[in-house]
C-alpha positions, 0 to 999 in steps of 0.5 A: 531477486527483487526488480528496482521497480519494485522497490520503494525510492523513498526508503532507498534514498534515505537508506542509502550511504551516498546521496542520491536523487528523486525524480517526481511526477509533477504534471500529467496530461492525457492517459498515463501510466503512473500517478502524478506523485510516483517517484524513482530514486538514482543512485550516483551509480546509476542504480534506481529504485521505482519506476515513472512509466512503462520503462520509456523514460527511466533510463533518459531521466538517469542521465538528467539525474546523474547531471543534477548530481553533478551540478546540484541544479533541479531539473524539469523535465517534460516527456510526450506531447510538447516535448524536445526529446521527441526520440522518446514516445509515450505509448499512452499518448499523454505527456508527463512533467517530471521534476528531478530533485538532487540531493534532497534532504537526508534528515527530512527522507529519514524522519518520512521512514520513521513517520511511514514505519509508525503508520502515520498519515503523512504529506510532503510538499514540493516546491517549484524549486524542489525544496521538500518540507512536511506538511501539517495535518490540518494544513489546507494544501495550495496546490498552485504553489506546491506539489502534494505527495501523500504517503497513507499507511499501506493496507495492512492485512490482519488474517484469523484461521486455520487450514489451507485456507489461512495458508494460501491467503496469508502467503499470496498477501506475502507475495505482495509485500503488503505487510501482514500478520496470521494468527492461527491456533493450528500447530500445522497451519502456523509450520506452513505459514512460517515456511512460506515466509509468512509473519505468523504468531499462534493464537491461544484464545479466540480474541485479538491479542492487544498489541495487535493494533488494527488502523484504519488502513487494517483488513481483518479477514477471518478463514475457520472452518470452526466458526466457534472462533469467531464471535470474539474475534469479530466483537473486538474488530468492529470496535476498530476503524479497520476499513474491511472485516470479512469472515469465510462462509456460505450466506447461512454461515454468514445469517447465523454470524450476525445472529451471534453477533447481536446475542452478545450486544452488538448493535445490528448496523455494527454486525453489517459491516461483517463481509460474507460471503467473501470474495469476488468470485462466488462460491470460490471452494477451491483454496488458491481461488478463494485466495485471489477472490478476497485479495481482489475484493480487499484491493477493490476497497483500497482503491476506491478509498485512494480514489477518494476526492480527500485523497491528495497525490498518492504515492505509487512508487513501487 
């Protein structure tokens, strides 16, 4: 069973039959826990979907939310440092401003799933009186008069191979939520994929199929022991702007990739953008290690790509 923390409160708003409200972070001061931009969604049950700190305030600002229901008034909340509800404590020792919106929008929540599901870059703006509007792309964002809350594609794994290898990544990928797709061309390795609830498609030619779509936001690792797979692989994913291409290997595997790669006419700084070998832990053999070593490493570059001063609030509502 899946924790209502974990669960998005963006897609649970808008999926939901009855209306709800979002409760945003709007302002931090000091240490904390979540991002400014995290949101939790309350159902009129009470039920609720994200989570805006350790679990300190959750259970306070639902009842803030069941009242904004019930009166259709926004609320403005303040937890830590300067706040009346000096009861509740944050353990970070900061303090929090949490804007409680009411009913917001069902067309605008619906048409963020839509954006959201076609991987779009998306921005919300929040104003001072809780109205929500989408903003353009090349909008320059006036941070005075709205709070920004971005919505970047979520880091999509695309994963080659075959063996255990191929298995343990793509599942432990699963377990994430991230989405992902393994293309394998094992008989075997596809039964235990699928078995594991992994999305799994049979690879019958070493090339990326073309309604395999690789983004920006796209990781494509690549886990054969039969390097002869690779080259096309990797010709076709260097043409793309996915933000992590990584090949399993030893740095002699890795030397004789590259060599490969430039016989068949890829320019050498375009073969460096091949990770090898992969992982933060070296020389990781063991499958379920080699696993955990790659997803850090990928996850490592995610995060200094949301760290990026272009980067407007993002969202971390799971």
């Amino acid at each position: 069973m899946t924790h209502p923390a974990a669960q998005d409160p963006w897609f649970e708003l808008a999926r939901s039959e009855v209306p709800g409200a979002i409760a945003v972070i709007s302002g931090i001061e000091g240490p904390a826990y979540r991002n400014v931009g995290t949101a939790m969604a309350i159902l009129p049950d009470g039920r609720r979907f994200g989570a805006l700190s350790s679990g300190c305030i959750e259970e306070d600002v639902v009842d803030h939310a069941l009242a904004a229901l019930a009166d259709g008034q926004v609320r403005k909340l303040r937890y830590g440092a300067g706040s009346p509800f000096f009861d509740l404590k944050l353990p970070c020792g900061g303090a929090l401003e949490i804007m409680v919106i009411p009913t917001p929008d069902r067309a605008l929540l619906i048409e963020l799933e839509v954006r959201r599901a076609r991987r779009e870059e998306t921005t919300l703006g929040v104003s001072a009186a809780g109205a929500l509007r989408f903003m353009q792309q090349d909008e320059v964002p006036d941070e005075m008069a709205e709070l920004h809350i971005a919505f970047p594609p979520e880091p999509r794994f695309v994963i080659f191979g075959a063996g255990a290898e191929a298995v343990f990544f793509a599942d432990l990928v699963r377990a994430t939520g991230a989405p992902h797709l393994l293309l394998t061309p094992e008989d075997a390795t596809f039964a235990n994929a699928e078995g594991a609830g992994c999305t799994v498609r049979k690879l019958d030619r070493s090339a990326i199929p073309a309604d395999v779509v690789i983004d920006a936001r796209s990781a494509v690792i690549l886990l054969f022991h039969d390097h002869d797979w690779e080259l096309e692989i990797l010709e076709v994913a260097l043409a793309t702007p996915a933000f992590y291409i990584g090949a399993q290997g030893s740095m002699l595997t890795q030397n004789r990739r590259r060599q490969g790669l430039q016989a068949r006419g890829v320019e050498e700084a375009m073969c460096a953008r091949v990770r090898g070998p992969i992982g933060v832990i070296q020389s990781a053999r063991d499958p379920r290690l080699l696993a955990v070593s790659v997803l850090a490493e990928v996850l490592a570059e995610v995060q200094r790509g949301v760290s990026a001063p272009s980067r407007l609030a993002q969202r971390s509502g799971r």
